[in-house]
Structure formats: structure tokens, C-alpha cells
N, C-alpha and C positions, 0 to 999 in steps of 0.2 A: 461667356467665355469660360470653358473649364481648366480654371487652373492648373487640379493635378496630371490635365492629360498634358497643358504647356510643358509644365517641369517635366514631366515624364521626356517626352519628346526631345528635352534640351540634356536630360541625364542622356536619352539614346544617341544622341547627336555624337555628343563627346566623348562616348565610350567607344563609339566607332571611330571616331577621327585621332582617339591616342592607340586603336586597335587591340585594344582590350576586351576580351570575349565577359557574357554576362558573369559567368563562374567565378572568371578573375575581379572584379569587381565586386561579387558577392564577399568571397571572401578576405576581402582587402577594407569591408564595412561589416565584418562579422552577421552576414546576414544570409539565409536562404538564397538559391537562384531563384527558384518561385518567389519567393519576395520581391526582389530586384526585376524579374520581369513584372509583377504589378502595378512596381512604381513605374517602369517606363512606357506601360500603359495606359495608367492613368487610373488603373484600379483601384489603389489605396491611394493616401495621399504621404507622403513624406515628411516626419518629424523635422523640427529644427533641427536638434544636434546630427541627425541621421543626414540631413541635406550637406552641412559641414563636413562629417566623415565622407559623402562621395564627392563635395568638392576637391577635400582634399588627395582622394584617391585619383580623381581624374585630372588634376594640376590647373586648378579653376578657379575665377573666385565665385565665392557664392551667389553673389549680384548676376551672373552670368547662368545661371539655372533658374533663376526670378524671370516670370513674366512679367513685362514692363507696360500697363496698357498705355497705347497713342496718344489716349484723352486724358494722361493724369495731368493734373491740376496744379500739384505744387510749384513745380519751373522755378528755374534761376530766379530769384530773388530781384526786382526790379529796384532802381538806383543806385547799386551795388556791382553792378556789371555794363558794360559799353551797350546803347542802347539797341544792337543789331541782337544781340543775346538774352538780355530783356525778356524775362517772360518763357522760355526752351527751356524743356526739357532732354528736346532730340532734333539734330537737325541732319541735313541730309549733303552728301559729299558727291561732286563730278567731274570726272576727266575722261580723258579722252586716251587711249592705246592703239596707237600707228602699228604696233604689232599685229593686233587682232583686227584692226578695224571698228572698232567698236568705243561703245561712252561704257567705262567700270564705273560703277554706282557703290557708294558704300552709308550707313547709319551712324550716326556718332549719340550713344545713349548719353546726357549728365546725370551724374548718381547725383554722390553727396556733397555739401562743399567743404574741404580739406582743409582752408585757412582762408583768410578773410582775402576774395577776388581771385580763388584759385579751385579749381571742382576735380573732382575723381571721374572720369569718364570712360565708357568702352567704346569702341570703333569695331563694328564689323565690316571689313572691308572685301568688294566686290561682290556684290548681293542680287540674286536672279530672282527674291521674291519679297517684296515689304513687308508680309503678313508673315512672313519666316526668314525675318531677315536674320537671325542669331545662325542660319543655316549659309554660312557662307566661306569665302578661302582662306581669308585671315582673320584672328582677332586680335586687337589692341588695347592695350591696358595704361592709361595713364592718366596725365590732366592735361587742365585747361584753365590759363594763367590770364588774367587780363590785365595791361599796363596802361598807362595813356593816349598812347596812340596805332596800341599793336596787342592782338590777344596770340596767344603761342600757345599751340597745341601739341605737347609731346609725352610719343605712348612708344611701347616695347610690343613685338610679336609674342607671343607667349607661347610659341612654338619654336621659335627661332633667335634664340638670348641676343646676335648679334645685328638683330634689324630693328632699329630704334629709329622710327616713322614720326619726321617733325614739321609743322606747318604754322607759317607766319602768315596771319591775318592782317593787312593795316588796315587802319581809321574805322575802330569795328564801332567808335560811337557815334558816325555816319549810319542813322536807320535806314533800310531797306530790304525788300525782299531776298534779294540774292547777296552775293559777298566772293570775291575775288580773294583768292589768298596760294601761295606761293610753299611747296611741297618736296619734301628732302628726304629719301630713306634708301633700303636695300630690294630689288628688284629681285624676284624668284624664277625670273623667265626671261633671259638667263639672270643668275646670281649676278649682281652689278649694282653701285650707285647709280639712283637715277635723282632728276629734279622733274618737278612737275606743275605747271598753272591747275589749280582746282578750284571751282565752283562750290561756293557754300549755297544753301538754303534753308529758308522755313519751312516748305512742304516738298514733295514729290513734286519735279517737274515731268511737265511733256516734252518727250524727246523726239523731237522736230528736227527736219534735216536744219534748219536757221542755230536750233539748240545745240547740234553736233556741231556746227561749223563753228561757230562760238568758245567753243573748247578746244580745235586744233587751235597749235601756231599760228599767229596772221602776220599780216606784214608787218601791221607796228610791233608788232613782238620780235620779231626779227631785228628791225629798225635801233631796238633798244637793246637787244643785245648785243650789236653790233658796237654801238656808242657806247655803252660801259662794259661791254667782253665776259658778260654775264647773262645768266637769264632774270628778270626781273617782273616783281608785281608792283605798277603806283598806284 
């Protein structure tokens, strides 16, 4: 893997998506456009303090121009965290959009850990490709708290100050592969609160019509909403 073509790639990403041409950027890090197109080539490689100046030119965090490989080693800290998390570094998010039709897929990165049972984490949400998954619609910037019987995930758009995207896991020290967990934020299509059931995991799943149907509403979901006038995850 060539790192400085990753970062490059991930400075080109975000410079497009805040619509900032190379020039403006150049001179926003006191640096050539020839420079700035090298980096996002992958031709040089990018200084620390230099990576900082175009995080902070492009409203980023730095962790977010880092490539993160799949296979890193260190992971959440084992007996320190509910045993479904045990062990992640990155785990993988699914639901289901009656709009589109379709399962949105998103990646949940863990950075570092922020205080004891609580992690700094990014979320790229709605992701078309795992080998680029930083290339996606939203991203999220927050943590990831874990209590006794309930780990809570809440993160901010970083484009959108007003859509703060929160998710309740229960019994996340019940180990298994997958994980049910119950979904609160601001919807871009249209602009609306929404809620939502999501599927957690530890790996990429295969999306099986049995995997889709899995993710819409079922009857007992209905059933239970009905009975507490909520939508709910047990």
C-alpha cells in the first residue's frame, strides 16, 4: 500500500467536497499549486506540520487524511470494553432506506481512547466502496462510550453543525458477530428527524435478500411499537 498516494487521494477527496480548487488550497498552506498537486498524487510525500496546515485548511481532522490499514493490530483494548468490542478497531454499520430501496452501508473507524471506556471515533456513512470507504456522503466525528449494559455512540456531521447522529447499542457484553442497536439523527433526503434499527458487525457482511429483509421493519417490530408507542431495540 502506498501511503502517500492514500493521503494524497484523501487531501483530493476533501478539497473537492468543500469545493476548493487546488490554488485555494495552495495558498491557504503557503505552498505552490505544483506542490499541492504532488501531494494529492502521491508524488511527494506530506510533512506533519504541512498535513495539519491542509487539515486545517480543509475543516478536518487530521486522523481523517491518515490511512488506517484493516489489519491494524492494536484494537480496543480487551477487558476494558463490553466483550462485542473487544478486540475493533473498525466495525461495519447496516440499515435499510424504504426511500431508495436499498441497505446504506457505513464504517465506524476507533481512533484513540479519550478516557477510560470512552474512544474518539469516525463514521463514514453510506459507503459504495470498503477499499475507499473515506469516499463517502457523510462523515462523523465523535465517540464511543461504553456503560454496563448499553455502549452509546455519538458523533456530529462535520459538514452539517445541526445533525448529531446518536446510537444506542444494548447488552454490547453479550459477544457475537453481529449487534442490533437503535439509531437517532437528521436525515438529508429530505431534511427531517429520522430513527432507525441498525445492524452492527465485525466484518463485511453478504447482502443476501434474507440480509435485506432482516433490516426492514418486521412484524415484531411493528408489534413493539405498537405496545410502547415507540420504535424500539431489545
Amino acid at each position: 500500500m502506498d501511503i502517500s498516494h492514500e493521503t494524497g487521494d484523501r487531501i483530493r477527496y476533501y478539497r473537492k467536497k468543500k469545493q476548493m480548487t487546488i490554488d485555494q488550497l495552495a495558498a491557504a498552506i503557503c505552498k505552490s499549486k505544483s506542490c499541492v498537486s504532488k501531494y494529492e498524487n502521491g508524488q511527494i510525500a506530506v510533512d506533519l506540520p504541512t498535513l495539519y496546515d491542509i487539515a486545517a485548511a480543509l475543516e478536518v481532522r487530521v486522523t481523517q487524511l491518515l490511512y488506517l490499514p484493516p489489519d491494524r493490530t492494536a484494537g480496543t483494548p480487551s477487558g476494558t470494553v463490553p466483550a462485542f468490542f473487544a478486540g475493533l478497531d473498525r466495525f461495519y454499520c447496516y440499515y435499510y432506506d424504504g426511500r431508495c430501496n436499498s441497505i446504506l452501508r457505513s464504517v465506524c473507524d476507533i481512533l484513540e481512547q479519550a478516557e477510560p471506556g470512552s474512544f474518539h471515533v469516525h463514521m463514514y456513512m453510506n459507503v459504495d466502496d470498503y477499499s475507499h470507504y473515506h469516499l463517502c456522503e457523510n462523515v462523523y466525528d465523535g465517540r464511543l462510550t461504553h456503560f454496563d449494559t448499553l455502549s452509546l455512540l455519538v458523533m456530529q456531521n462535520q459538514h452539517m453543525e445541526m445533525d448529531h447522529y446518536q446510537v444506542g447499542i444494548p447488552s454490547p457484553f453479550m459477544n457475537a458477530p453481529v449487534k442490533w442497536g437503535l439509531a437517532f439523527g437528521i436525515s438529508s433526503r429530505p431534511l427531517m428527524p429520522t430513527s432507525t434499527k441498525v445492524l452492527f458487525a465485525k466484518s463485511p457482511q453478504k447482502e443476501t435478500p434474507e440480509f435485506e429483509k432482516s433490516l426492514r421493519l418486521s412484524r415484531e417490530d411493528i408489534r413493539l411499537m405498537k405496545l410502547y408507542n415507540m420504535l424500539t431495540i431489545l
